[in-house]
N, C-alpha and C positions, 0 to 999 in steps of 0.2 A: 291823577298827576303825581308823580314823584318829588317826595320829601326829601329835602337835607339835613343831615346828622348834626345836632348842636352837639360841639367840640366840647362844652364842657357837661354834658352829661354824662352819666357815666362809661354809657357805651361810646362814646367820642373818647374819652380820657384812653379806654381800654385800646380802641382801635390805633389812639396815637403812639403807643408805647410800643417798639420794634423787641420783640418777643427773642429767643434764642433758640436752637431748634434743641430739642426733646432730647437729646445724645448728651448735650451739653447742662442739663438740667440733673441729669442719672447719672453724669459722672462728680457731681459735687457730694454724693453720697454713695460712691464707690459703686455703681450699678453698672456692669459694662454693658454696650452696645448688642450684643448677643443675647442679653439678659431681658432686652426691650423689644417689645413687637409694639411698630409705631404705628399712629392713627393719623396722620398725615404728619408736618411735621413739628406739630406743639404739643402732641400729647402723644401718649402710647399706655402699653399696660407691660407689668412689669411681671416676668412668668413666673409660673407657678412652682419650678426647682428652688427657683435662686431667692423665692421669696421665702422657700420654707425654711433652707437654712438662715435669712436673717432671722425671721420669728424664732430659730433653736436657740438664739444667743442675746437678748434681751439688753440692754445695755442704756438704754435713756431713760430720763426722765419726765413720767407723762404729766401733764399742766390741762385740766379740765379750765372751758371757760364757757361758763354758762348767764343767765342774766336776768332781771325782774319780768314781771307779769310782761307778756305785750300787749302794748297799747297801740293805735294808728299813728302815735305821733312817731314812733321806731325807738331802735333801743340799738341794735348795731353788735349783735354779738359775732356772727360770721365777719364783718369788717374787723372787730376788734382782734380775732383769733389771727387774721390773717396780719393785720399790721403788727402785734405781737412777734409773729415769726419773723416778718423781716424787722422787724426791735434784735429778735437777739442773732440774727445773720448777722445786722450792722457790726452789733458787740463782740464778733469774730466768735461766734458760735456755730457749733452744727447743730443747728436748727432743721425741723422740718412740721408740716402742719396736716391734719388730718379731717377735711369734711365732709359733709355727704353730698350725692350726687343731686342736683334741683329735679325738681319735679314738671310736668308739659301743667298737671292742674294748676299751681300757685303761677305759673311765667303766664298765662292765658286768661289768670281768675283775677286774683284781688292783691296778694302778697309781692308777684313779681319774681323777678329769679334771687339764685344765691349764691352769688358771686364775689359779695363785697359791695365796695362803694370809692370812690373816690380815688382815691392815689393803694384804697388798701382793698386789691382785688383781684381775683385768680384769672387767669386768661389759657387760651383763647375764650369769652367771657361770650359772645355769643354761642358758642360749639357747645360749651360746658352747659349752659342754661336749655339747649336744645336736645338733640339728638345723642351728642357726647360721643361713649366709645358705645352705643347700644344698648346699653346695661339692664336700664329697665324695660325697654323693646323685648327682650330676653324673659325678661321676670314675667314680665305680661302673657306672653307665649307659652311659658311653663306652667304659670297656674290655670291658664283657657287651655292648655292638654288637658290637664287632670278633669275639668269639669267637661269638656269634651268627649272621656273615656268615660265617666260616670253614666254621661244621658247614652252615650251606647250599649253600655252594656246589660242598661234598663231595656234599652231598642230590643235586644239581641236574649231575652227572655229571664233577666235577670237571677244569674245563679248561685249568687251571693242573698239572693232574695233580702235588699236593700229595699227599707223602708225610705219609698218617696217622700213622705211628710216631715221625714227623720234625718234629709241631707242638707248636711251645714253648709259645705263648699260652694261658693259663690264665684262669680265671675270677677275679671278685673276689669280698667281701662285705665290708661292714664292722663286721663283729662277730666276735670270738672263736668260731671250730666246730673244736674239733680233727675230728671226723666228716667234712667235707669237702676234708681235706690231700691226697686220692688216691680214687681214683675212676673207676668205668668209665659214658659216657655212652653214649645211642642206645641201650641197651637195649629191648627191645620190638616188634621187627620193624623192615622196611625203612621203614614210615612215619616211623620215631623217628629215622632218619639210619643212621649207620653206628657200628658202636658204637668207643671208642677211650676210652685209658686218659689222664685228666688230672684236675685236682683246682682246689683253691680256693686263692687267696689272698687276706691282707685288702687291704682298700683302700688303707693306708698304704703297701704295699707296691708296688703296680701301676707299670708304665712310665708311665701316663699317669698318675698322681700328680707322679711325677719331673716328665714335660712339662710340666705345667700349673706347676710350682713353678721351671722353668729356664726357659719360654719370655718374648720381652720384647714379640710382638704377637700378634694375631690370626694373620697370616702368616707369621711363625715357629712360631706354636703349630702350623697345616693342615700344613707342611712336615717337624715334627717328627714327627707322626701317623702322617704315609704313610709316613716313614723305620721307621716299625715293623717287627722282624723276627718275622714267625708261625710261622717254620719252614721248611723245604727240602722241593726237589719231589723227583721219583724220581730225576735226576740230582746231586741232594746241592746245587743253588744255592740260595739266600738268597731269598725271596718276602717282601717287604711289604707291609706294609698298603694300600698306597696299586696294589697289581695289583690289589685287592677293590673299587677306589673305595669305600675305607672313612672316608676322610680325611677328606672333606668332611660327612659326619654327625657322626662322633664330634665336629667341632670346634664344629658346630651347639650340640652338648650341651652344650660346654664356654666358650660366648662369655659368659655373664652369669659363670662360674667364673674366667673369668682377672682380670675386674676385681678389683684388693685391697679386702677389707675394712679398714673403722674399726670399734673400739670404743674403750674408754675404760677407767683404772684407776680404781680407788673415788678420786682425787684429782682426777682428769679427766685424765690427760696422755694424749694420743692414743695410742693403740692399734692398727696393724697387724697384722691377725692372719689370716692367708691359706696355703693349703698347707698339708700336712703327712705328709708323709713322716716313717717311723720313723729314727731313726740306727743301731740295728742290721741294720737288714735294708734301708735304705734311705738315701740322703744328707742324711737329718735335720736341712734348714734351711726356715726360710719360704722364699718365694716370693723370686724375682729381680724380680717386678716390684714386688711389694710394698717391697722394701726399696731400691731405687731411688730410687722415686715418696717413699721417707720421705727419702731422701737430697735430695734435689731442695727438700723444703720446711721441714724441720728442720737444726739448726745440730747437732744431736748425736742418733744412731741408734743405741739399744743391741737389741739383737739376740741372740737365745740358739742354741746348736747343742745338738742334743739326746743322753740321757746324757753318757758322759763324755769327757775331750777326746781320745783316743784315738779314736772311733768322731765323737760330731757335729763338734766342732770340727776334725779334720784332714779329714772330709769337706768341710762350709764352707770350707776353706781350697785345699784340692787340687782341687774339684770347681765347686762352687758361686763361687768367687774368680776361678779359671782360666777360667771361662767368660764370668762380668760383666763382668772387669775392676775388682775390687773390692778396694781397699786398708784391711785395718782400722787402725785407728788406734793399738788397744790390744785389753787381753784380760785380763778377770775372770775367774780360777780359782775356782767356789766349793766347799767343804769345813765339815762340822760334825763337829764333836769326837766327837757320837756315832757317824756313819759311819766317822770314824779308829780310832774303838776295835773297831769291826767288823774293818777292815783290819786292825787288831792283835793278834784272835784273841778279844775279848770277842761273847758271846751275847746275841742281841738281845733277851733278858729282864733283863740284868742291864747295860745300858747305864745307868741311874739311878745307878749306887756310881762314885766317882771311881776311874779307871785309867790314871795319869799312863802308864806303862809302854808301855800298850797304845797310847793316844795317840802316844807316843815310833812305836811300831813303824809303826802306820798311818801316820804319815809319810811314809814310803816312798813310798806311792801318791799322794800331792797332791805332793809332788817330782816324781815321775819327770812328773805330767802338767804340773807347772808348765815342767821343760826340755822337753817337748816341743814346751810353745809358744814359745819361745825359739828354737827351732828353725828355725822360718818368720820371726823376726827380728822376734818382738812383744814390747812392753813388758806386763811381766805384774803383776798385783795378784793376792792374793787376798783374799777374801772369806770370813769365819768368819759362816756364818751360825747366829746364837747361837739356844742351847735354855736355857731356865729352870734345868736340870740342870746344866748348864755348869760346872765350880767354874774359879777362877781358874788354880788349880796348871795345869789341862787346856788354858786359853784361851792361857797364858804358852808351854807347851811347843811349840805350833803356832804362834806367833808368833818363839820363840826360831828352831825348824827352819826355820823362812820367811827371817830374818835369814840365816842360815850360809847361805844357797843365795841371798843378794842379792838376793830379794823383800821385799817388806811385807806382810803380812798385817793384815786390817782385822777388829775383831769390828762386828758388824751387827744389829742391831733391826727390821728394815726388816716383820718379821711383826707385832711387837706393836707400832709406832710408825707403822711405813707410810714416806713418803718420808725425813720426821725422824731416822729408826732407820736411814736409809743418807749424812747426809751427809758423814762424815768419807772414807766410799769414793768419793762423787760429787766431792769436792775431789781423793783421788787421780788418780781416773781424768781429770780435765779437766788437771790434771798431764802426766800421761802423754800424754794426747793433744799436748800444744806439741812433742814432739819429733819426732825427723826419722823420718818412715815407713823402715824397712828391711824389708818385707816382701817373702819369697821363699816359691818351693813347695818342696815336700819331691825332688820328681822332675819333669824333661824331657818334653814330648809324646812325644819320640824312643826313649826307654827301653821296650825290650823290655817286654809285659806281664807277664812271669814274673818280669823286675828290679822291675817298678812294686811288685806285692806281695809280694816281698822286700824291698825298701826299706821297706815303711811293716811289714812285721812285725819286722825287726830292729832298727829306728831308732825307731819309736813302739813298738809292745807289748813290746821287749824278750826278743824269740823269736833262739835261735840259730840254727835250720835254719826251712826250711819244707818239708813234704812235698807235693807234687801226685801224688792219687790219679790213676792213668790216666788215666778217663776224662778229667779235670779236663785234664790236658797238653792229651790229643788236641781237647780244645775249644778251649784258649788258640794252639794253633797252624790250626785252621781257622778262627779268629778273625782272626788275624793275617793269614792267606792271604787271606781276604777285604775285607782293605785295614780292619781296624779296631783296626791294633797301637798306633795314636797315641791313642785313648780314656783317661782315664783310669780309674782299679781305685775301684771302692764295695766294701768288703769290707761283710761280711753275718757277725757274730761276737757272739756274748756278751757284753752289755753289763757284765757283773758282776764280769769279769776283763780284763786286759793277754791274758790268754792265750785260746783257745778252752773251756780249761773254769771254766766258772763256780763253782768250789767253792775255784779259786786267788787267794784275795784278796791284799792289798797289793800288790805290787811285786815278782812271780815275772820270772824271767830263767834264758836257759838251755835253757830248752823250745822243741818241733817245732810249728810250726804247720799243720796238717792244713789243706787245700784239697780239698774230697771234689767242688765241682761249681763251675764259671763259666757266668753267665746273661748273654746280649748284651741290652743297651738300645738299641739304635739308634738307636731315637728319644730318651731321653734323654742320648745320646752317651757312654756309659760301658758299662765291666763288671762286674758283680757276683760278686764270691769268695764262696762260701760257705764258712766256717770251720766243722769239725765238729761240732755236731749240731744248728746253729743253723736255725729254723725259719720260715719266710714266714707259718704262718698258724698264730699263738698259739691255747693252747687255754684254757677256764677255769679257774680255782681249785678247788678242793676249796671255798670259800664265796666263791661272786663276789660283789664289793660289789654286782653285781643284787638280790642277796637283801635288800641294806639301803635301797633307794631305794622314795621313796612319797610319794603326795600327801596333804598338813595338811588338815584342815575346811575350809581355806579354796578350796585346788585349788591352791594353792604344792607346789611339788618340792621334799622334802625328801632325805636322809640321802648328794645329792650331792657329793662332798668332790675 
């Protein structure tokens, strides 16, 4: 039997709001109609000429908004990013906003999509959380080539005499299976290939996610491609994808994918929303070209790193900064009273009763991340993004601890009011932004990669040793030997904690950080730490919100949140 949409969920909010079509979105940032290849008529992708001469000319100022540990109880950073932007449209800004595309694993698993919330959310809100403009359909495609060409050319007598034991390339998908983390393929006879142990990861994950979201052209994207590492031959060297002449198709796949997307917030303020890499298991920003191309034609660029600023934000900064060339201007912490009282030892059924105490403790954790963005020598705000639950005593205590630590803390409407409900943070932040940029990285190209993540595990997560399992060394030093010590470190860790176990909320210090495995990007010029028992390819819930998604009498998608 067919469900009815409750109007005020989110996906009711979004469906009631009469959208503008796409032409009209591109010309409030000078983008003409020529310039747009539309995907029906709310969204489109904006080509790849007219993007490159904005990226030539640089001109706005970017606003990093990132946020504490996540908790179940939420924390609301993409809502905030977006009611931000329409904060300073209202204030007769040219404003424009930068996020990454949702994933099919979080909209089907446990998280839900990323869209927003309430009155602060990008639409079309089901398209964007689905299918979209293909993008990651695309990414998917390009990385199952590469590992595609790999098992044939093993089929076909292997002339690279490519050590089977020795091939890293993995498959993608993008949706939650824990059933395909590990895996023996070619099973079947010599028809079926050779048979050989490898597994699945999701699409957020994949190198070519990374490429597609770091590269700034078409011929930087073909060049990053072939830099791909698939694994070592019998002699232990390095083979890339580009010995496969794999390059040049994958990037086939990927030419309509590197263009950015436009969408729109239910206010209209334009919307970038391209790429999407995880921040746990991946450098969890949009795209470089997408946020460029916003730089180039907007006066003010807010932009989100994903979970919390620990994992997306010191990624965006160390990774994603160092490679653009990107100075942020400023940096939104955001934090809710009821995620602090998580941090502070309250149970997420009993976050409704006021727990001034607990507030007090969870502090901890929106400190320790608010100096760590101090750290790279950003001007920090934070942002309380309020719950109806809120009591005052609650709201004062995280404003008082923001005081003592020489931030401001702002409380926020921006879900139930939409741009309205963020402007007392949109006047902060254009504050912030008049002062002198002192933005630095946390580490040197030059530092050893055992230094890189020892630096960001004792300087951001607040660990006092870090362990590297064997294997883990013997990889970081034939890494090294292979002329890739200057990359910088993407750890791969628990979004839920500072530390690698997610069960240590607030603000643990003191503790060992386990490094059980390093994965080369080559192509995305980085390395990956895996922190212990942190995993590439999420599994379901015990009730994935799949079970609550369904089409109304009318053929509307409902119960997407």
């Amino acid at each position: 039997m067919l469900k009815n949409i409750d109007p005020k969920s989110d996906i009711g909010i979004a469906q009631a709001v009469s959208l503008r079509p796409i032409e009209d979105i591109a010309a409030t940032l000078n983008i003409p109609a020529a310039a747009l290849y539309r995907y029906g008529p709310f969204k489109g992708k904006v080509v790849l000429d007219f993007a490159a001469k904005a990226m030539a000319a640089p001109r706005g100022r970017l606003v990093l908004v990132t946020a504490i540990s996540p908790t179940p109880a939420g924390e609301g950073k993409t809502t905030t990013t977006i009611g931000l932007g329409d904060a300073l449209r209202r204030q007769g800004l040219n404003a424009a906003i930068c996020l990454r595309e949702p994933s099919l694993g979080p909209c089907f698993g446990a998280k839900g999509g990323a869209t927003g919330g309430g009155r602060a959310q990008v639409a079309p809100m089901t398209e964007i959380n689905l299918h979209f403009t293909g993008d990651l359909h695309a990414i998917s495609a390009a990385h199952n080539l590469l590992a595609a060409m790999i098992d044939n050319h093993i089929y076909w007598g292997n002339a690279l005499n490519l050590d089977v034991r020795r091939i890293t390339w993995r498959r993608v998908v993008d949706l939650n299976d824990r059933a395909l983390r590990d895996m023996v393929t070619g099973l079947g006879g010599p028809g079926n290939g050779a048979p050989r142990q490898t597994g699945f990861d999701i699409t957020a994950a994949s190198e070519v996610m990374a490429i597609l979201c770091l590269a700034r052209s078409l011929e930087e994207l073909e060049q990053r491609l072939g830099d791909i590492v698939i694994g070592r031959d019998m002699s232990k060297r390095v083979v890339r994808a580009r010995a496969l002449n794999a390059a040049g198709a994958m990037a086939a796949l990927l030419k309509d994918a590197l263009a950015p997307n436009l969408a729109q917030t239910l206010e209209g303020t334009p919307a970038f929303i391209h790429g999407g890499p995880f921040a746990n298991i991946a450098h969890g920003c949009n795209s470089v070209i997408a946020t460029q191309t916003a730089l180039g034609l907007a006066d003010y660029v807010v932009t989100e790193a994903g979970f919390g600023a620990d994992l997306g934000a010191e990624k965006f900064l160390d990774i994603k900064c160092r490679m653009a060339g990107l100075t942020p201007a400023a940096c939104v912490v955001v934090a809710t009273v009821r995620a602090l009282k998580m941090h502070g030892g309250v149970g997420l059924n009993d976050l409704g009763t006021e727990h001034v105490d607990a507030v007090t403790a969870g502090s901890a954790n929106l400190l320790r991340h608010v100096g760590n963005m101090r750290k790279f020598g950003l001007p920090v705000v934070v942002a309380i993004n309020r719950f109806t639950a809120d009591t005052a005593a609650e709201l004062a205590v995280v404003e008082a601890a923001c005081a003592s630590a020489g931030v401001r803390a702002i409380a926020c409407n921006h879900w139930a009011e939409g741009g309205a409900g963020a402007a007392e943070l949109a006047s902060m932040v254009t504050e912030l932004c008049g002062t002198a940029p002192n933005f630095k990285l946390l580490y040197p190209d030059e530092m050893p990669l055992e230094e890189k993540i020892c630096t960001i595990a004792t300087q951001i997560y607040g660990a006092a040793a870090v362990a590297f399992e064997p294997a883990a060394a013997r990889q970081l030093r034939e890494f090294a030997a292979a002329g890739f010590a200057a990359l910088p470190v993407c750890m791969a860790k628990t979004q839920y904690s500072f530390s690698a176990d997610a069960t240590l909320r607030g603000a643990p210090e003191g503790f060992t950080l386990n490094i059980r495995e390093v994965r080369l990007s080559a192509g995305a010029q980085f390395i990956v730490a895996l922190c212990g028992e942190i995993l590439t390819m999420p599994g379901l819930p015990r009730h994935p919100a799949a079970e609550d998604i369904f089409l109304d009498p009318t053929g509307q998608i409902g119960g997407l949140s």
